[in-house]
C-alpha positions in Angstrom: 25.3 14.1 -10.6 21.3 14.2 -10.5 20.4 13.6 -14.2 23.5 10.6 -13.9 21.9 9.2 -11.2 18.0 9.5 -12.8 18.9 7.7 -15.6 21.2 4.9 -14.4 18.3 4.1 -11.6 15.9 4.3 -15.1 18.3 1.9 -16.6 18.7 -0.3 -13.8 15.1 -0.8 -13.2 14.8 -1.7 -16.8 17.4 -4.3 -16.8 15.8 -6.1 -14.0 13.0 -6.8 -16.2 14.9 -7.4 -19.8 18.1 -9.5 -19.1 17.1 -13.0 -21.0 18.2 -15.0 -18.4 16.6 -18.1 -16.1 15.3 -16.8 -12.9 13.2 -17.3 -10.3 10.3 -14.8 -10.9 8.1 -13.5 -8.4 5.0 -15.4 -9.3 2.6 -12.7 -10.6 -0.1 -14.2 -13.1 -3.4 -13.2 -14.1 -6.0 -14.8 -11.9 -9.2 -13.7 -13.5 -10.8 -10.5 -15.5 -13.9 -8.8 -14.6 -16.1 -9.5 -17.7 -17.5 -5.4 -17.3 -13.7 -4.6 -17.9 -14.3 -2.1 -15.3 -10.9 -0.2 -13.6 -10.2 -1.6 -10.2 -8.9 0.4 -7.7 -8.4 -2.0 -4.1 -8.1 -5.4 -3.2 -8.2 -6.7 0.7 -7.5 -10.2 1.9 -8.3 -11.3 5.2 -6.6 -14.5 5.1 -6.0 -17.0 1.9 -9.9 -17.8 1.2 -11.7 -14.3 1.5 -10.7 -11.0 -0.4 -12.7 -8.1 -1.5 -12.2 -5.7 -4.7 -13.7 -2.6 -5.4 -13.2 -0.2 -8.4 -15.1 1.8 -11.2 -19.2 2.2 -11.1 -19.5 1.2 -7.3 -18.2 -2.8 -8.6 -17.9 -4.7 -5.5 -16.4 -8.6 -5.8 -16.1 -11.1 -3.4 -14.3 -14.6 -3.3 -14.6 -17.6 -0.5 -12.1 -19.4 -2.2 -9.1 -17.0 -2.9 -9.7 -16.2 -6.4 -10.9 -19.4 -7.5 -14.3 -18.0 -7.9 -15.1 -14.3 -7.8 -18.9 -13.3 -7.4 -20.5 -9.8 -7.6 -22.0 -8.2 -4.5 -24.9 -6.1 -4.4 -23.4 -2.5 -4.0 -25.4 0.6 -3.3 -23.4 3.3 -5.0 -22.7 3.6 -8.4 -19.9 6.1 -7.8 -16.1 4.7 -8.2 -14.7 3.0 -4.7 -11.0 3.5 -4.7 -10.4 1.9 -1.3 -11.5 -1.2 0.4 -10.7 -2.3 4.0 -11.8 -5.2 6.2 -11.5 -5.7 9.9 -12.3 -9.7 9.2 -14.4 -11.9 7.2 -17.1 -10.0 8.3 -17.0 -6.0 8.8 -15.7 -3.8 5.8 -15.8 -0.5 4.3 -14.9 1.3 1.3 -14.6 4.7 0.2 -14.5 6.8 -3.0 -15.9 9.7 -5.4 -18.3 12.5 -4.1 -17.1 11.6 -0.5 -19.2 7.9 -1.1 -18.9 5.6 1.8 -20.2 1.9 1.9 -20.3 -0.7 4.7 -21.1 -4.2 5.6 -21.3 -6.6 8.9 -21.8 -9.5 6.9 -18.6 -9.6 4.7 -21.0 -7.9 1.7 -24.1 -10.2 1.7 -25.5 -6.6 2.5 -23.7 -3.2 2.0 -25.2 0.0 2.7 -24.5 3.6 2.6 -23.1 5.8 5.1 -23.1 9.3 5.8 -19.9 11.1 5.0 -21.1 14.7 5.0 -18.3 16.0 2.3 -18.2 15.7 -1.8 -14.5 15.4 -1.3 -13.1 12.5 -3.6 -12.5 9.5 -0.9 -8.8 8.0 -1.5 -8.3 5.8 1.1 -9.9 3.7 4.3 -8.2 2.3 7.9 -9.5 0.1 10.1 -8.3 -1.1 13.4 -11.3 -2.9 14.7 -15.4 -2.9 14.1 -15.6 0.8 15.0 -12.8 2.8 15.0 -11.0 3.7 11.4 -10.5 6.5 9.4 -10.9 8.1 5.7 -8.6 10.5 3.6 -9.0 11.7 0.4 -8.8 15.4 -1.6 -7.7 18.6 -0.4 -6.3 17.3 3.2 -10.0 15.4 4.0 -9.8 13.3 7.2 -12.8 11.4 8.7 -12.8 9.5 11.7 -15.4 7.0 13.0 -15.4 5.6 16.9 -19.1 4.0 16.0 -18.2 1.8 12.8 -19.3 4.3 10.6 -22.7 5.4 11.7 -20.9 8.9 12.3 -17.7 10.3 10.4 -16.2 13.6 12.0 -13.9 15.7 10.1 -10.6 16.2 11.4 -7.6 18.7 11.0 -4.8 18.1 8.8 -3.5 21.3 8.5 -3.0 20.8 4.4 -4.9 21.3 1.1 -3.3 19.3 -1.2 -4.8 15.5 -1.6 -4.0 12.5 0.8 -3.5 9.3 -1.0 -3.5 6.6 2.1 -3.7 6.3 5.5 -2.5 3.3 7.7 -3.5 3.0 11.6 -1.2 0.5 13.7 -3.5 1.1 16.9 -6.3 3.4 17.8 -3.9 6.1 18.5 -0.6 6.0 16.4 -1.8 6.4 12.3 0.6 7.9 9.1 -1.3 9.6 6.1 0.8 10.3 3.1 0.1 12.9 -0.4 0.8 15.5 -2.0 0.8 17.5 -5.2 2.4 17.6 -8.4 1.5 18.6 -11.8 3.9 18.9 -14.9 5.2 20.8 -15.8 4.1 23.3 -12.8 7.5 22.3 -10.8 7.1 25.5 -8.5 4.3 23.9 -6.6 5.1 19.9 -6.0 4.7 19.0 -2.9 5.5 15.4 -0.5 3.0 14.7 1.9 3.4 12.9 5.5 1.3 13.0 8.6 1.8 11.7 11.8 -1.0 11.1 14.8 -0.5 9.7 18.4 -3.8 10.5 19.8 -6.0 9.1 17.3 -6.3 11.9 15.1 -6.8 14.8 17.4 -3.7 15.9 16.4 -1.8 15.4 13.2 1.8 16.4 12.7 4.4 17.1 9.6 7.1 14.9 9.1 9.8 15.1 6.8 9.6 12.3 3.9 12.9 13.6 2.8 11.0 14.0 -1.2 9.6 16.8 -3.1 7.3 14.2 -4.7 4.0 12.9 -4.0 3.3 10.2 -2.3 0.6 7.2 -2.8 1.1 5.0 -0.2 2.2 3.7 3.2 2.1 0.9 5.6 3.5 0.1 9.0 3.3 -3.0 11.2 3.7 -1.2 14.4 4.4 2.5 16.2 7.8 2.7 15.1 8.5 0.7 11.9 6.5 1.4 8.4 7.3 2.5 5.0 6.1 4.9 2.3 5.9 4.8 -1.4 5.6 7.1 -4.7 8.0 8.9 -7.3 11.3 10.3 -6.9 11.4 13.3 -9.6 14.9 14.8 -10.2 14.4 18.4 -11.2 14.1 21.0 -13.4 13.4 18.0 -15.6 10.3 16.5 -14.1 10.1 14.3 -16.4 12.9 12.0 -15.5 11.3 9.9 -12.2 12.0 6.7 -10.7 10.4 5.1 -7.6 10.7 6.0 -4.3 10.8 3.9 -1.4 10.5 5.1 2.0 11.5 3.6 5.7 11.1 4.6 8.8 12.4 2.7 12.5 11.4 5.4 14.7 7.4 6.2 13.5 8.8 8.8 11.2 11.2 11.1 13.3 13.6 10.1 10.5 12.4 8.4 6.8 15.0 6.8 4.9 14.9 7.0 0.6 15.7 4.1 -1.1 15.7 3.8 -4.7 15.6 0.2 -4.9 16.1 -0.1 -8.8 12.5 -2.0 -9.0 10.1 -0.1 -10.4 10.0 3.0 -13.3 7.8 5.3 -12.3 5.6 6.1 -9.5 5.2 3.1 -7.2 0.9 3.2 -6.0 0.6 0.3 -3.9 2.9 -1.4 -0.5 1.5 -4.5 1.6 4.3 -5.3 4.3 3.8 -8.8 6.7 6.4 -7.2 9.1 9.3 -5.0 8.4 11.8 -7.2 6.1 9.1 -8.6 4.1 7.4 -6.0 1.7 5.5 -6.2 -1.6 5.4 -2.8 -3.9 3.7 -2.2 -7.4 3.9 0.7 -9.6 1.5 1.7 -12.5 3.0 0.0 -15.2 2.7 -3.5 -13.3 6.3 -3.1 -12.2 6.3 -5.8 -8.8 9.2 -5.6 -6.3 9.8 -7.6 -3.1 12.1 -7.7 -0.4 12.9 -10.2 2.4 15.4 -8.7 4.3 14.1 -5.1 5.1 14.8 -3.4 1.8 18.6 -4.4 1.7 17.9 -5.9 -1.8 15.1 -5.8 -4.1 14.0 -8.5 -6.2 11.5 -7.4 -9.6 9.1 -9.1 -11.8 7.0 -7.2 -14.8 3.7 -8.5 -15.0 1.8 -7.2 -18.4 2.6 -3.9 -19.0 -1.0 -3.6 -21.1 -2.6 -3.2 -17.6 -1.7 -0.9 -15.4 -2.1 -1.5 -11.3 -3.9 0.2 -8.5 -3.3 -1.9 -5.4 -1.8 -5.4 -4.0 -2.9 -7.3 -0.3 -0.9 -10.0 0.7 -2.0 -12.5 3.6 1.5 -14.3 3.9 4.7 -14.9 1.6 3.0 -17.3 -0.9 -0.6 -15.7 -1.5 -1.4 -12.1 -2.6 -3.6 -10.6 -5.0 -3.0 -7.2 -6.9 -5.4 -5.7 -9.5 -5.8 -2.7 -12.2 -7.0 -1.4 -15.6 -9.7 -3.5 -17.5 -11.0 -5.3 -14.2 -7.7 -7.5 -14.2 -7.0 -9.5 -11.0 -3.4 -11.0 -10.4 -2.6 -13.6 -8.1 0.8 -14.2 -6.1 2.0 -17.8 -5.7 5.6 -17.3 -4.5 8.6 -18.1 -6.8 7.9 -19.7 -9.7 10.8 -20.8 -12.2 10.9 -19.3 -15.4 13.4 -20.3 -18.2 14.0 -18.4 -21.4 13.7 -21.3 -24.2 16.6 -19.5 -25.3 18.6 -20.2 -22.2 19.8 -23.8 -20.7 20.4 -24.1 -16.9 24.1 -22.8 -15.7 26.4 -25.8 -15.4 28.3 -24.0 -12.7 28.8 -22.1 -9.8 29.5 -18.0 -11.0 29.9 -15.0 -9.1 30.0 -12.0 -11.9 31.3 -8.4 -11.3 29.0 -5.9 -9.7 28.0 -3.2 -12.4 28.3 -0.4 -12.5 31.5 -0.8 -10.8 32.7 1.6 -9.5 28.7 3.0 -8.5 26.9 5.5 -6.9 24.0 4.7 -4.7 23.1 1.5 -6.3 24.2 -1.5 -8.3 23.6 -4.9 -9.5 25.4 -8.0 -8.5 24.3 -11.2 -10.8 25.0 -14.9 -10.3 24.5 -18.4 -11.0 24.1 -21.7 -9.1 24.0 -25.1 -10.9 22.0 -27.3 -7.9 19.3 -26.2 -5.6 20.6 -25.6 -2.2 21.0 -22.8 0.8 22.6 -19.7 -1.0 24.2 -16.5 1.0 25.3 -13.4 -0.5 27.4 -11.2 2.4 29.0 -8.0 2.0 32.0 -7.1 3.6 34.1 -3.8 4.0 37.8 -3.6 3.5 38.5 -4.6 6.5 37.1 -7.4 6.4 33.9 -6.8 8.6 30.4 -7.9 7.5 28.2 -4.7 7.0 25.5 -7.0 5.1 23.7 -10.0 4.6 22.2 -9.5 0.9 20.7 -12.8 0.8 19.9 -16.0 2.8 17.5 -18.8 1.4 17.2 -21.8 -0.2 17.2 -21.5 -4.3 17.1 -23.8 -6.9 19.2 -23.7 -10.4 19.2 -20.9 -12.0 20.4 -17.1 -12.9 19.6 -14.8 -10.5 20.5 -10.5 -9.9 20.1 -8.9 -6.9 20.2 -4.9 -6.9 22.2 -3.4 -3.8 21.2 -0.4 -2.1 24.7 1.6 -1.0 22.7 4.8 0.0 23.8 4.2 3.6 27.0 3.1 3.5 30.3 5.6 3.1 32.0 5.4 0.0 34.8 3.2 -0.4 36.0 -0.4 -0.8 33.6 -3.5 -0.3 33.9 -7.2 -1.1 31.2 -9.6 -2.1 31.0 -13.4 -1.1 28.4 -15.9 -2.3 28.2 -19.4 -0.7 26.4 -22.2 -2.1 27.2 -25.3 -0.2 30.8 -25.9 0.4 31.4 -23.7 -2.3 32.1 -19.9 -2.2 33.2 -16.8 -4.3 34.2 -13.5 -3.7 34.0 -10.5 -6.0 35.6 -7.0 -5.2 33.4 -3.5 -5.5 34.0 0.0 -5.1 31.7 2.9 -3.7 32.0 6.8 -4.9 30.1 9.4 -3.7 
C-alpha cells in the first residue's frame, strides 16, 4: 500500500501542474533577476513596499517599492546569508556560513557584524521584537539574544543533527524543526521538532509523525502552526513527495498531510493565520490553501530555477526567490488560458479520480460566468463534514485536490453551487 500511495501522490502532484486546461493560476511571475546571478537564499517583507533578500557571497538587496526597484546594500560579510528576518522597516538580521551574523537599525543603510562565537553553518533567524530572537543552524546550534544581538548565548537542544528553521510566536513559546537524511544511508534519517515555553531555556521533542527531515515551520500563535519538508516512503528512498504538517495544540499532536502540491521536498511556508498558507518546494512547485489545508490549490513556476524561500504580507502580495538570483513576485489569481482551450460553456461537475481513493483525490470542474462558487462534502448520511471551497471565481476550469487522511473510509457525496445552480457527484473512501 506504501509504494501505491508514493506514486499516485507523485502522479497527482504532477497532474496539478500538466492538465491543459483554463484556470485560475496562482499568480507567480518573475519580478526581477539579480544581474551577479548569485543563489538567494531568504526574502522578508514587512508590509507591501519594503522587503529584504539575502543569499550567496554576503548579497544583501533592498526595495522601498515592493520590487519595483531592488538596490544593493552595503553588506559586511562575504560569507553566504541563508536567512533574513526583520522586526520592521527598520531593525533586521541575518545569518549564515561560519556562524556569520549581520545586523541593522536602519533597515540596511548600515549593517554590521555581530558576534556569534561558533563556525556552525547559520540556517535560520527569529525575531519577536528589537532584542529578543534566536538563531539555529548545524549540528543542533541555538543562539539566543535578549540585547538585539550585541550578545548571542548558546542554548541546549539536546540534538546533533542540523536545524533548518525556527519560528517564535512570543518571547517564550518558539518551534525549531530538522533533521537528517542522506541516500542511500536509510538506517540513520531522522525528523526533527523542538518545542520551547520559556524562551529557550528549555526545549522539548515532539513527535512530527515523519522519519524525514524537515525545512521549515511557521505558526501564528501558541497553539496553531505548521511544518514542512519530504515524506520519503521506505526502503526506497528515492520515492518522496511533500509533506505538510499541522498542529492545533502547539505540537502535542502534528497532523500529515500530503496535499498533492508539490514533488519533492517542500523548503519554504509563510502562513497570514491558520487557513491561509503559502508553500514552495525546490523545483518552484507553489501551493496555497484558504481554508486550513482542506484543499490545496498549485501553480509551477519555472522549473529552470529552483526556490529557497517565500514572505507574504497579505493574500495579494508575496515575493519568493532561488537559483541564479531570481525574484518572483505574487499578485493573487491571475487567469491563464491555454490557446488551445476556449472557456466552458457550461456548468460541470466531473467524477472524483481516483475513485474509489485512498488518502487523496482530485475533484475538477467548470463554471461558465463569474460568480460565488461552493464545493461541500457530505457523508452518506447526508451531513456536511466539509466545506472544500467558498469564493468568488470567474470562468474557467478549475481542480481542487481533497485531503481524506482524516476522514473514515466510506461513502461521501460532493455538491458544487454556482448561483442557483448546483451539482452533485458521488465518491467513495478505502482504507
Amino acid at each position: 500500500m506504501k509504494n501505491y500511495q508514493s506514486s499516485f501522490f507523485l502522479i497527482l502532484s504532477f497532474s496539478l501542474f500538466l492538465l491543459p486546461i483554463s484556470v485560475f493560476a496562482l499568480g507567480w511571475n518573475l519580478q526581477y533577476q539579480e544581474p551577479g546571478h548569485h543563489t538567494l537564499y531568504s526574502v522578508k517583507f514587512v508590509d507591501t513596499n519594503y522587503g529584504w533578500v539575502v543569499g550567496d557571497s554576503g548579497i544583501v538587496l533592498h526595495t522601498a517599492n515592493g520590487g519595483g526597484d531592488w538596490e544593493y546594500q552595503a553588506s559586511p560579510t562575504s560569507h553566504v546569508l541563508r536567512s533574513v528576518a526583520f522586526v520592521d522597516a527598520s531593525y533586521g538580521f541575518a545569518v549564515g556560513d561560519t556562524g556569520t551574523i549581520i545586523a541593522t537599525t536602519n533597515g540596511g543603510v548600515n549593517w554590521t557584524n555581530q558576534t556569534s562565537n561558533t563556525i556552525q553553518m547559520l540556517r535560520s533567524v527569529s525575531f519577536v521584537n528589537a532584542s529578543r530572537g534566536w538563531a539555529v543552524g548545524d549540528s543542533g546550534m541555538i543562539l539566543c539574544t535578549s540585547d538585539g544581538g550585541e550578545n548571542w548565548l548558546p542554548q541546549t537542544s539536546g540534538t546533533p543533527y542540523a536545524l533548518n528553521s525556527v519560528c517564535f510566536v512570543d518571547v517564550n513559546n518558539g518551534w525549531v524543526v530538522g533533521g537528517y537524511f542522506v541516500y542511500p544511508d536509510t538506517s540513520n534519517i531522522h525528523s526533527i521538532i523542538l518545542h520551547s515555553s520559556d524562551g529557550g531555556i528549555s526545549w522539548i521533542s515532539q513527535n512530527s509523525g515523519t522519519i524525514s527531515p524537515l525545512y521549515g515551520v511557521t505558526f501564528v500563535d501558541p497553539n496553531r502552526g505548521w511544518g514542512v519538508g519530504s515524506y520519503y516512503v521506505l526502503p526506497d528512498s528515492l520515492t518522496s513527495f511533500c509533506a505538510i504538517l499541522n498542529t492545533i495544540n502547539g505540537g502535542i499532536t502534528w497532523n500529515i498531510q500530503y496535499g498533492g502540491i508539490a514533488t519533492n521536498s517542500v523548503v519554504g511556508v509563510t502562513s497570514l493565520d491558520f487557513n491561509h498558507i503559502w508553500i514552495v518546494d525546490r523545483f518552484a512547485n507553489f501551493g496555497y490553501t484558504n481554508n486550513g489545508g482542506v484543499t490545496w490549490n498549485g501553480e509551477s513556476a519555472d522549473p529552470s530555477y529552483e526556490r529557497t524561500s517565500l514572505s507574504m504580507v497579505d493574500t495579494t502580495h508575496g515575493w519568493a526567490v532561488g537559483e541564479l538570483g531570481t525574484i518572483f513576485l505574487y499578485t493573487g489569481y491571475t487567469f491563464v488560458a491555454n490557446n488551445n482551450e476556449v472557456l466552458p460553456d457550461q456548468f460541470q461537475l466531473n467524477q472524483n479520480y481516483p475513485n474509489p481513493f485512498n488518502s487523496s483525490t482530485l475533484i475538477q470542474y467548470s463554471i461558465p460566468t463569474y460568480g460565488s462558487v461552493q464545493l461541500d462534502l457530505f457523508d452518506g448520511l447526508g451531513r456536511n463534514v466539509r466545506t472544500l471551497l467558498n469564493e468568488p471565481q470567474r470562468p474557467g476550469v478549475y481542480q481542487v485536490s481533497v485531503n481524506g487522511m482524516n476522514l473514515s473510509s466510506g461513502t461521501y457525496f460532493y455538491r458544487l453551487s454556482n448561483g442557483n445552480q448546483t451539482m452533485t457527484r458521488k465518491m467513495i473512501l478505502l482504507k
